[in-house]
C-alpha positions as CSV (number, residue, x, y, z in Angstrom):
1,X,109.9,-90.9,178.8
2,X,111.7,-92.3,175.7
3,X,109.1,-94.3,174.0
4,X,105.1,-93.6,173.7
5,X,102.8,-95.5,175.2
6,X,103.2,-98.0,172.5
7,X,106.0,-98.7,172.4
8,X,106.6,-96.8,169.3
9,X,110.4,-94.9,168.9
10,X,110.2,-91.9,167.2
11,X,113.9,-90.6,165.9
12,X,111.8,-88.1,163.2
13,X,114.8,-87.6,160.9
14,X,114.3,-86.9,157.3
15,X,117.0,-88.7,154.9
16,X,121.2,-89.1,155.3
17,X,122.5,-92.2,156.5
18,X,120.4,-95.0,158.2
19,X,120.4,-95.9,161.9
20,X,119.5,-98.1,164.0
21,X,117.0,-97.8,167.6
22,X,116.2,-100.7,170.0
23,X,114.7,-100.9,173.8
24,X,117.3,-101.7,176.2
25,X,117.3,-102.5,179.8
26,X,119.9,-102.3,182.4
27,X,120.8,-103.2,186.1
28,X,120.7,-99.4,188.2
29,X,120.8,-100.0,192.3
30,X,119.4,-102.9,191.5
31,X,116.7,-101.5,189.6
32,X,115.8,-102.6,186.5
33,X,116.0,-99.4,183.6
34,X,115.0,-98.9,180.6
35,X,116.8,-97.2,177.4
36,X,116.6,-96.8,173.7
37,X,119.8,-97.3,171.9
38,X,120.5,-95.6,168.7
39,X,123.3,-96.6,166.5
40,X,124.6,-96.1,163.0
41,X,123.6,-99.5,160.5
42,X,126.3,-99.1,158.5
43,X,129.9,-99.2,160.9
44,X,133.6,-100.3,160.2
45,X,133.8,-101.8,163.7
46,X,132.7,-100.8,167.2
47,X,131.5,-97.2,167.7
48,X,132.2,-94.3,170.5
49,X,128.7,-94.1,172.5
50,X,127.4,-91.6,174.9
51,X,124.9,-92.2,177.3
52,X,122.0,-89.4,177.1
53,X,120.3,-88.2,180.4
54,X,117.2,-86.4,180.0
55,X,115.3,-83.4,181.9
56,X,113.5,-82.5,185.0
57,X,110.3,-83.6,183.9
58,X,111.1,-86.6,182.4
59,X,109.1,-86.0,179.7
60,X,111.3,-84.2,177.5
61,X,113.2,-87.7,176.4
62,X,110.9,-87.0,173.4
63,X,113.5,-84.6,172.1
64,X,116.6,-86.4,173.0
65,X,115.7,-89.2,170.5
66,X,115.7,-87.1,167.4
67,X,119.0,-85.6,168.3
68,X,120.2,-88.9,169.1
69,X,119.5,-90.3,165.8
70,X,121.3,-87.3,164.5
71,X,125.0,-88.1,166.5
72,X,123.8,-92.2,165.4
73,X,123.9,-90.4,161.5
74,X,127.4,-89.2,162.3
75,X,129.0,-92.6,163.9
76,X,128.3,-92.8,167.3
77,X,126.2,-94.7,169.2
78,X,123.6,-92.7,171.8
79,X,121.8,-95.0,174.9
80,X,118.6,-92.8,176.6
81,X,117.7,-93.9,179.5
82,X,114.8,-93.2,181.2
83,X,116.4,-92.7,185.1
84,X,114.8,-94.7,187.9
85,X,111.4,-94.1,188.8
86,X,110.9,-92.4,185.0
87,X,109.3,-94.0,181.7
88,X,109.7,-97.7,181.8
89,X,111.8,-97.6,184.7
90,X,111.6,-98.9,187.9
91,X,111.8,-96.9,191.0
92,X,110.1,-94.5,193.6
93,X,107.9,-92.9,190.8
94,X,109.5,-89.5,189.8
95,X,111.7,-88.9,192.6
96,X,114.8,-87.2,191.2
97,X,117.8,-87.3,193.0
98,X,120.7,-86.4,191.2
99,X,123.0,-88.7,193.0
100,X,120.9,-91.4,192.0
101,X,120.6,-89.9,188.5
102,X,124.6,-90.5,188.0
103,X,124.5,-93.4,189.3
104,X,122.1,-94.7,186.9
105,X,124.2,-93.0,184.0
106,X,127.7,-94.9,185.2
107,X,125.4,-98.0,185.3
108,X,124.1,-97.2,181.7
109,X,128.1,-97.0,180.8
110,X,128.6,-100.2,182.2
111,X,126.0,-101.9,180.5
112,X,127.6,-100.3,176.8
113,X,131.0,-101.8,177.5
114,X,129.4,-105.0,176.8
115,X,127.8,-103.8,173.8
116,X,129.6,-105.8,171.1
117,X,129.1,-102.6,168.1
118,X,130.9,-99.9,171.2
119,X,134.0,-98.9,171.8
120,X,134.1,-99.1,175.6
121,X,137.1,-97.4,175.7
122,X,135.4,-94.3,174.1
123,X,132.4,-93.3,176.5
124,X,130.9,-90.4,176.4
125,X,127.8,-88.3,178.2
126,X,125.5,-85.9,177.4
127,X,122.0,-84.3,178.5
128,X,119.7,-81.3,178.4
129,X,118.3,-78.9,181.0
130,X,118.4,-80.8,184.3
131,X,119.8,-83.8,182.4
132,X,122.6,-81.4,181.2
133,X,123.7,-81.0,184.7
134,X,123.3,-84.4,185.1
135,X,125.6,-85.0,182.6
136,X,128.3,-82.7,184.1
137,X,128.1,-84.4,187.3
138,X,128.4,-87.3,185.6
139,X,131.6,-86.6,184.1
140,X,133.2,-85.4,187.0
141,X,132.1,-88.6,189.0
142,X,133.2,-91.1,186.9
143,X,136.3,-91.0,184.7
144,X,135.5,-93.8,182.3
145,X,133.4,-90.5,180.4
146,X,135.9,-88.9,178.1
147,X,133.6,-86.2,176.7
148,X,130.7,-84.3,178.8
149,X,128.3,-82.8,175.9
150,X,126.0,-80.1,178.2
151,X,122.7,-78.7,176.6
152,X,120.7,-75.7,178.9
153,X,121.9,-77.1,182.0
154,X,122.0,-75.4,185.5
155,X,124.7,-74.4,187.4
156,X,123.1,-74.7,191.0
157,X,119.7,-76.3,192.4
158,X,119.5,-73.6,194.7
159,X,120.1,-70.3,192.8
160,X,118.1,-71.8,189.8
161,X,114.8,-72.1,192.1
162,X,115.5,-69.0,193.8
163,X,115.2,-67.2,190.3
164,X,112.2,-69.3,189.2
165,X,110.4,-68.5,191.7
166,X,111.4,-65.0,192.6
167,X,108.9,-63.8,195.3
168,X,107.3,-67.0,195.6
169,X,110.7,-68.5,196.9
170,X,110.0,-68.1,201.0
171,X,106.9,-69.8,200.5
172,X,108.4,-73.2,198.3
173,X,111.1,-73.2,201.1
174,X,108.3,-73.4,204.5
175,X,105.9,-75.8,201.7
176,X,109.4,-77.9,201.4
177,X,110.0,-78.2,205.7
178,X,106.2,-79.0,205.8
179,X,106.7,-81.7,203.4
180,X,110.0,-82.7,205.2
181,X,107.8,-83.3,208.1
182,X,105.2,-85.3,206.7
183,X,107.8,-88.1,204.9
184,X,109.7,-88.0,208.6
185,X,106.1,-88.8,209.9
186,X,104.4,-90.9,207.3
187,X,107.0,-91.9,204.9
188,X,105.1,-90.1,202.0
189,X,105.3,-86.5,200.7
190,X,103.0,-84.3,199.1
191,X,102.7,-84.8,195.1
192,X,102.2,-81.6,192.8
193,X,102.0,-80.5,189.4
194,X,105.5,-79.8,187.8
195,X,104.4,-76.4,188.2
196,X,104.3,-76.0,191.3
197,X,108.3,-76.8,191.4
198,X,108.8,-75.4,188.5
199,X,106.7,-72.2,187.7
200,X,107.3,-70.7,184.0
201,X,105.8,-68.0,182.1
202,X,103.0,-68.3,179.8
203,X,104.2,-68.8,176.2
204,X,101.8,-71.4,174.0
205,X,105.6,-73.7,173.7
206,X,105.7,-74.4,177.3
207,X,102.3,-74.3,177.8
208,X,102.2,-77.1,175.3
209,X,104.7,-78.9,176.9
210,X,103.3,-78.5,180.4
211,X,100.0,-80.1,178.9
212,X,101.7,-83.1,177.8
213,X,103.8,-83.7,180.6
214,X,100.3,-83.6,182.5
215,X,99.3,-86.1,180.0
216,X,102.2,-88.2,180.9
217,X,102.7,-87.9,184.4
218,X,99.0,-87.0,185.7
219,X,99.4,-87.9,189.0
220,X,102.2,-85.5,189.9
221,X,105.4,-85.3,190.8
222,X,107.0,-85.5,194.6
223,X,107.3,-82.0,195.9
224,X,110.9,-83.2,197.7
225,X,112.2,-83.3,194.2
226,X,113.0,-79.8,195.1
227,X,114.8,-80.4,198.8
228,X,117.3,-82.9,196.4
229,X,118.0,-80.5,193.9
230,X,118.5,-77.7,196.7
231,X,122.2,-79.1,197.3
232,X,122.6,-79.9,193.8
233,X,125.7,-77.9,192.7
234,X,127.5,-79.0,189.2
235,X,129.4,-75.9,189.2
236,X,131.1,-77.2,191.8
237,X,131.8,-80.2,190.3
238,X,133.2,-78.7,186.6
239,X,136.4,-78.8,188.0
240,X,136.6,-82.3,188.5
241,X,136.1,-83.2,184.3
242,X,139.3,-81.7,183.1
243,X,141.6,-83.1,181.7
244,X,138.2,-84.3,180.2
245,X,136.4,-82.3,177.7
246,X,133.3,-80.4,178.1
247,X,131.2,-79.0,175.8
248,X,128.0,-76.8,176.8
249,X,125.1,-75.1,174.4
250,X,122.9,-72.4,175.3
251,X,120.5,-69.9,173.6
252,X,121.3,-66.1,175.2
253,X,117.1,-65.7,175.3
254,X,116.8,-69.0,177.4
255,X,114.6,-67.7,180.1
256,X,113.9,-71.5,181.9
257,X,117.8,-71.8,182.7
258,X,119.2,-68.6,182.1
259,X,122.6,-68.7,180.1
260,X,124.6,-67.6,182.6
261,X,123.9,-71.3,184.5
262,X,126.3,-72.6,181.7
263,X,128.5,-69.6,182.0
264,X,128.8,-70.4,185.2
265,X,130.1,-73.9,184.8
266,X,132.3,-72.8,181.9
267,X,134.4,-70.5,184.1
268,X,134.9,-73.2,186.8
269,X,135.5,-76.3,184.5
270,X,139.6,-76.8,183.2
271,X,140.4,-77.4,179.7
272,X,139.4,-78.4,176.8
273,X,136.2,-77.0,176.8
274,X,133.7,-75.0,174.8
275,X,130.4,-72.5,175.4
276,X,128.4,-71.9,172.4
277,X,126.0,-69.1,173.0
278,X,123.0,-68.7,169.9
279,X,121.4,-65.8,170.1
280,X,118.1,-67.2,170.0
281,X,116.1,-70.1,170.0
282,X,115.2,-70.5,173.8
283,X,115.3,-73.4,176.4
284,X,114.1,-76.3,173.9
285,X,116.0,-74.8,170.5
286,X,119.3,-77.3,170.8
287,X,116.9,-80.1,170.6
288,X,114.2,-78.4,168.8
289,X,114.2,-75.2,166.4
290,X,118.3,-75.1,166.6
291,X,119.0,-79.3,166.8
292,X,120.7,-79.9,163.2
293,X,122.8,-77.0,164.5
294,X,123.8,-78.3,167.5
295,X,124.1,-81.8,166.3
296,X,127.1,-79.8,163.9
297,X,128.3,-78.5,166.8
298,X,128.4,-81.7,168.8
299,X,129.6,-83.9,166.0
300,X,132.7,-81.6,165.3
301,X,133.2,-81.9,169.3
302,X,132.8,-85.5,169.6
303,X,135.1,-86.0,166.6
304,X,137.8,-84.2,168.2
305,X,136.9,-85.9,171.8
306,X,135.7,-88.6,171.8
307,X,136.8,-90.5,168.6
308,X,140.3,-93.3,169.8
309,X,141.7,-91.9,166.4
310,X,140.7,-88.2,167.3
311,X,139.1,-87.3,163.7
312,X,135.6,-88.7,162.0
313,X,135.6,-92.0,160.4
């Protein structure tokens, strides 16, 4: 979700130079998207733009739009969609499949090319926690992306869940064929708390979190969310982004997506790329405690990326 109920866009920054946000929509599968697009008001011409993919839960668009307004304050041009079936999005509600998720992110760079303030020729992507995997398989799937920025993502569906849910794995994995069995026999599948997909331990951030994403989303998300991430592999796919840059940002004490996720994608991506490591500040810090920092961090990327004459404007 990318705007409140409301309708109100919330970019929270505090002074430097003034941007711009406005409700988009977009063609996805024939799905009708939504977005918020965040640009710099003052600009020499047409901007590079990255389209910005957000989380799991869907929820945690909240954070992207700060950060976005951040990369808008340095030049470029940031378009968050909420996928199909999240937000103000159409779709099979909350269903995440993350080939439909890249999909919907080639589609949102389609729809910028015809943006008259960006520089289609200087597309970008970018996402955090299941988005920033999202954003990596992005990259490798469609070429027009010349610059993959990668906040907290995972490496692999599989192993991530396995070391979530630790003893508890044997049991989601018969819940998961039960379910499999119900949608070949009815067409619908069980709906559960995030939770139950995704347990986490106690701490009052997440807790927080998990109480607004209730808020949000009370009636649940589909429990084969986790049978489509099971295959989902972006390690795999690294590889594929070179001669492409990649840029991924973890905290060392993330203990949602363990660091070495983006380790992990590091070692099999080609050049240019980058792995910053803080030593603190947890899954949310790059767009919460730590996002002025890693807005430096992706600016001085992007600038070297991204930007036709490789340098800021």
């Amino acid at each position: 979700m990318i705007v409140s109920a409301d309708g109100g866009i919330q970019l929270n920054l505090s002074g430097g130079p003034e941007v711009d946000a406005e409700i988009v929509y977009f063609q996805s599968d024939g799905l009708r998207l939504r977005g918020v697009l965040v640009t710099p008001r003052e600009r020499a011409g047409a901007v590079p733009a990255l389209v910005a993919s957000h989380g799991w839960s869907g929820a945690v668009n909240f954070r992207v739009l700060p950060f976005a307004g951040r990369l808008a304050q340095r030049g470029y041009a940031v378009l968050a969609v909420d996928h199909r079936g999240f937000g103000g999005s159409e779709g099979v509600r909350l269903r995440c499949d993350p080939d439909e998720q890249v999909r919907d992110v080639s589609n949102a760079a389609t729809y910028l090319t015809g943006r008259p303030e960006v520089d289609g020729s200087a597309l970008g992507v970018m996402g955090a926690s299941f988005g920033g995997a999202i954003a990596v398989a992005a990259a490798a799937a469609d070429e027009r992306l010349k610059a993959c920025l990668s906040l907290v993502p995972l490496a692999d569906g599989r192993r991530w869940l396995e070391e979530l849910h630790g003893a508890g794995w044997p049991a989601l994995l018969a819940r998961l064929e039960r379910d499999d069995a119900e949608r070949a026999r009815t067409g619908s599948g069980e709906r559960v708390p995030l939770s139950v997909l995704m347990p986490l331990p106690p701490s009052p951030a997440l807790d927080a979190e998990a109480a607004f994403i209730r808020s949000v989303y009370p009636a649940g998300y589909p429990l084969e969310n986790g049978r489509l991430a099971l295959d989902f592999s972006p390690e795999n796919l690294a590889a594929a982004i070179a001669p492409r840059a990649l840029c991924l940002v973890t905290p060392v004490d993330d203990t949602v997506i363990p660091a070495d996720h983006s380790r992990a994608v590091y070692a099999r991506a080609g050049e240019p790329k980058e792995l910053h490591l803080p030593p603190e500040g947890g899954h949310g810090g790059p767009m919460g405690s730590l996002v002025d920092t890693t807005a430096e961090i992706a600016g001085a990327f992007l600038d070297k990326h991204l930007r036709p004459s490789g340098g800021a404007s």
